[in-house]
N, C-alpha and C positions, 0 to 999 in steps of 0.2 A: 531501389533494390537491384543486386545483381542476376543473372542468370541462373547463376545455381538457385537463387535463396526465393526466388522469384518460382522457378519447378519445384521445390522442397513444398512451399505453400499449394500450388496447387494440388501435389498429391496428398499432403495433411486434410485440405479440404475433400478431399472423397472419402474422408472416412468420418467413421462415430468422432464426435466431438471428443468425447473422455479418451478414446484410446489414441486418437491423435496427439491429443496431450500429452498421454505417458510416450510417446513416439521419438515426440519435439523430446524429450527429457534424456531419453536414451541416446537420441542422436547427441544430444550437446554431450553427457557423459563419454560415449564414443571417441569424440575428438573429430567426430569429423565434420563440425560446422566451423565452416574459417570465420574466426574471432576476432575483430579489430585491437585487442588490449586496451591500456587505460586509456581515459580520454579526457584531457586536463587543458586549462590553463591560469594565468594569473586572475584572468577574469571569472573564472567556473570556480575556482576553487573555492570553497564556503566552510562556514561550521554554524550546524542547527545544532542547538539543543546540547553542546559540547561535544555533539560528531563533526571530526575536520573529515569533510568528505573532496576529493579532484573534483568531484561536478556536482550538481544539486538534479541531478535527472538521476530518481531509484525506481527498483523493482518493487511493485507495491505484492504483498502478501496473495499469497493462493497459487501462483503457479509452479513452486515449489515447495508446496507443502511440508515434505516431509525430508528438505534439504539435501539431496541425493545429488545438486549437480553444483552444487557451487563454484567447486574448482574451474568449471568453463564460466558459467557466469558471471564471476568475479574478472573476468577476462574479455565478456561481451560492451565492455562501455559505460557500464552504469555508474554511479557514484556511491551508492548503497543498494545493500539489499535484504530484503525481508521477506524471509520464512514464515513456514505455518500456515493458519493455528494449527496449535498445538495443544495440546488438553492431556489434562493428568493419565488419561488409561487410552490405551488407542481404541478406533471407533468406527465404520465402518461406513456411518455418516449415510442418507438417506438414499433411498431404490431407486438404481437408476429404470427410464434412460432419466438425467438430473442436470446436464448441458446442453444448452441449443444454442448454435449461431445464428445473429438473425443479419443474416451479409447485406440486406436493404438498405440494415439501418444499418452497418460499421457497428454494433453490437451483438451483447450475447447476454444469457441470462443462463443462471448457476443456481441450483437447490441441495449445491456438494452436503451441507451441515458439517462441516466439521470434519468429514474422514481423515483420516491421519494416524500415524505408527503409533503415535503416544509420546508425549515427552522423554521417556528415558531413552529411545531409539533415535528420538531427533537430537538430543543434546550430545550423544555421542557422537553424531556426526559432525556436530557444532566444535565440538573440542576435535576433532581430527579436521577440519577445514585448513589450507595451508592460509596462514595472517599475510596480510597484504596493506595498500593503500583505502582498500576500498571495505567499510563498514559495513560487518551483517548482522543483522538482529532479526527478534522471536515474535510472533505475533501470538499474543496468550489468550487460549480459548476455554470454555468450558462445557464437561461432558455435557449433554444432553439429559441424561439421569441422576446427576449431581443432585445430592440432597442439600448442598450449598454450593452454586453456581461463586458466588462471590469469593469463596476459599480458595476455589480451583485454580483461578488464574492468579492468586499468592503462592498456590503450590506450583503451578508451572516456572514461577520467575524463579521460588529457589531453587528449584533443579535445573533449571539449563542458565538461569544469570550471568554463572561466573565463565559461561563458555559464547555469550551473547554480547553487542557493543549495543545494542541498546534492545530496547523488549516496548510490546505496543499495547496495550489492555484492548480489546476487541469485543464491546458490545453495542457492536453496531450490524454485525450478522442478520439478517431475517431469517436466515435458514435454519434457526433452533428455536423455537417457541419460547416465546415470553421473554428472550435474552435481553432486546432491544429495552424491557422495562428497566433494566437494571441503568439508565441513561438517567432518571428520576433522579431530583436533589439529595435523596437522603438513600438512596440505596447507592447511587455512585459515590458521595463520599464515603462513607461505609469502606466500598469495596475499593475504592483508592487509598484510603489509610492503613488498610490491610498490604496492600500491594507496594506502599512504600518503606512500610516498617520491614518489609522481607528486604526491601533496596539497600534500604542504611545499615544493612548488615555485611555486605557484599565489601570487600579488600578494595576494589576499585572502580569508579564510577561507571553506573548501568542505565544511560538516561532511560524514562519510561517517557512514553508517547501514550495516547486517547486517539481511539479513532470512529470518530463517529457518524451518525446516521444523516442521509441528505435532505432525508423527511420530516424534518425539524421547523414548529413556528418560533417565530423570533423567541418568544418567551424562553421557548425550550433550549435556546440557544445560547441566551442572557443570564439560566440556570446555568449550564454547564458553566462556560465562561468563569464563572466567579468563582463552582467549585473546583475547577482547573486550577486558578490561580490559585483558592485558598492552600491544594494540596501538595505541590509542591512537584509536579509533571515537568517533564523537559519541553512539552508541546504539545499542539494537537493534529489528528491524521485528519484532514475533510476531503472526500466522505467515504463514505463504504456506495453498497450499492442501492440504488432506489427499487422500492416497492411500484412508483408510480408507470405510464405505462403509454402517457400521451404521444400521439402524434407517430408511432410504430407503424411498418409496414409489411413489416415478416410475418409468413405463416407462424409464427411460434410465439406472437407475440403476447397472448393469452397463458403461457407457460405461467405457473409459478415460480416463485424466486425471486434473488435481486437481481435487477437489469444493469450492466454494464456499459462503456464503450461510450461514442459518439452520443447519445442521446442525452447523459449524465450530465454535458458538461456544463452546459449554465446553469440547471438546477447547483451542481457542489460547486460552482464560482462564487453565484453570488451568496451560497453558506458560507464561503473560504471568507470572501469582502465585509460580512458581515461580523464573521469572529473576529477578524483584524479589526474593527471598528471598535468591538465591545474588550476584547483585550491590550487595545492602544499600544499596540507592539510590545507590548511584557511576554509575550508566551509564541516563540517559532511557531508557524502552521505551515503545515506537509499540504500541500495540492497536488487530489487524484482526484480521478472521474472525466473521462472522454477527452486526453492527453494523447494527442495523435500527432502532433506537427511541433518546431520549434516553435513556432508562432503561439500556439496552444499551451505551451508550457511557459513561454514569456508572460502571454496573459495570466496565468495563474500566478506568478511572481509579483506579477504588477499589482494582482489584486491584493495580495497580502503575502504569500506561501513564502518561504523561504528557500523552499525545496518542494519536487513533486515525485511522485511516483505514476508508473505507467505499468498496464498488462491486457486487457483486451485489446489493442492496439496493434500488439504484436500476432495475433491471431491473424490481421489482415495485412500485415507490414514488415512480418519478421522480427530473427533476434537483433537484425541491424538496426532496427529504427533506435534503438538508447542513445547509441554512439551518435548517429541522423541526427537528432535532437540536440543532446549536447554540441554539437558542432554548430547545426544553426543556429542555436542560444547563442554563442559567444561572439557570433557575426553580428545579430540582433541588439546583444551588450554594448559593442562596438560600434556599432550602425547609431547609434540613440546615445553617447558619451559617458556610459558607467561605465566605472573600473570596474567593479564585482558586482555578481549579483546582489548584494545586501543593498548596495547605495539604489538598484531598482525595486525590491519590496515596495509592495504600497502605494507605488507611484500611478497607479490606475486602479485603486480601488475604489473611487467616488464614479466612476463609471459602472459601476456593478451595484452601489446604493439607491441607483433611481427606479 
């Protein structure tokens, strides 16, 4: 990190968790965080899921919920990025205080639920984003008081689709009661048939993504999987954030919520190694959860991912770390004799199976 970005962090940290956030937002909006631009090469450049992305390092969903800074973001290094959730009616999502850092552990833990403008205020900012290289899509949620949780996120896709390069189905949340059941055999396909018959309407391709939970036995894992494939998904997001709670050493560790950050990461490895095993490469997987280092995002490629997403990370690292990342990816590409990412997929996922 530099100086500036180095002081910027530390006075983020003396404040409420949540208003630091909106802080970081405003300042990027501002212009006054210096931005590296895109960050590419022959070796970064990839395509998941029919998004050609400059790098396979994105912005994983929640820290721009409600799409308000893209135009700097799209400009911080990343290779894609994703918004949201987003849920049919806006929401005000659960009483704070609902964020703690837990700086011990390089995590944090979030009980947000959802808040968010609403879809029709996010998609218009989605359609006024200036288009670029770099792919942005909608993380599709639903309300909390939805009398059909499953319709909700068909209705988010048809209203912001046509303004989205790809949109993610999100029931893997802890933070809305009972969401997480909707992960079941027969209520996920349900609400994936739902969600792609709104797709095959759309003028021009919308890949959907699944992003799912790190609390999963293999069984549960074996379910998805198959109905992943049978549905016709561009891929899957592993993982969202964990329930679980071991080995913490921050006062907050007892917080409810999902736990993010450094802690996550071999629990959503070896779920990332495991779906690459049961999907035998038919189906891109996105690797997120405790993505701090170039080293940490090779290993999730190696395990299966194709691409990863990063965001508690940057709470202790900055907006620079994307750019960081990508850059040391493409040494690490280079260092080990792959031309692109793709030819290293997979290539160290039988280390994650034992």
């Amino acid at each position: 990190m530099n100086i500036l970005e180095r002081a910027a962090l530390t006075a983020l940290h003396r404040m409420d968790p949540e208003k630091a956030h909106s802080l970081s937002l405003s300042a990027l909006r501002s212009g006054l965080v210096p931005l590296p631009g895109p960050v590419t090469s022959p070796r970064l450049a990839t395509v998941v899921g029919g998004l050609v992305l400059p790098n396979p390092v994105g912005l994983a969903a929640g820290y721009d919920k409600n799409a308000v800074a893209l135009a700097a973001l799209m400009r911080a290094g990343f290779g894609f990025l994703e918004v949201g959730a987003a849920t049919p009616r806006p929401q005000p999502g659960n009483p704070q205080p609902r964020l703690f850092r837990l700086t011990e552990d390089r995590a944090a833990i979030n009980r947000f639920g959802f808040n968010n403008d609403g879809a029709a205020t996010i998609c218009a900012r989605l359609a006024m984003r200036p288009r670029g290289a770099v792919p942005v899509g909608l993380n599709l949620g639903a309300n909390k008081d939805s009398p059909d949780r499953a319709a909700d996120f068909a209705a988010v896709l048809a209203a912001c689709g046509p303004h989205a390069d790809f949109a993610t189905v999100n029931v893997s949340s802890p933070n809305t009661e009972r969401l997480r059941d909707l992960q079941g055999r027969q209520a996920l396909t349900a609400l994936l048939e739902g969600v792609m018959q709104v797709q095959a309407g759309f003028a021009r391709p919308v890949p959907v993504f699944l992003k799912i939970a790190p609390d999963l036995s293999d069984a549960d894992l074996a379910e998805i999987a198959e109905v992943a494939l049978a549905s016709g998904i561009a891929g899957i997001v592993a993982t969202n954030t964990t329930l679980a709670r071991d080995g913490l050493r921050s006062a907050h560790a007892r917080e409810t919520g999902g736990l993010s950050g450094a802690p996550l990461f071999e629990r959503s490895t070896r779920v990332l190694a495991r779906l690459s095993e049961l999907t035998e490469g038919r189906l891109p997987l996105i690797g997120v959860g405790g993505v701090a280092s170039a080293e940490e995002a090779y290993a999730k490629i190696r395990a299966g991912a194709s691409a990863v997403q990063l965001y508690t990370a940057m709470v202790y690292q900055g907006i620079g770390l994307a750019a960081r990342i990508a850059r040391g990816l493409d040494a690490l590409l280079l260092r080990d004799g792959f031309g692109s990412v793709a030819e290293a997929v997979g290539t160290g996922r039988a280390d994650w199976l034992t």
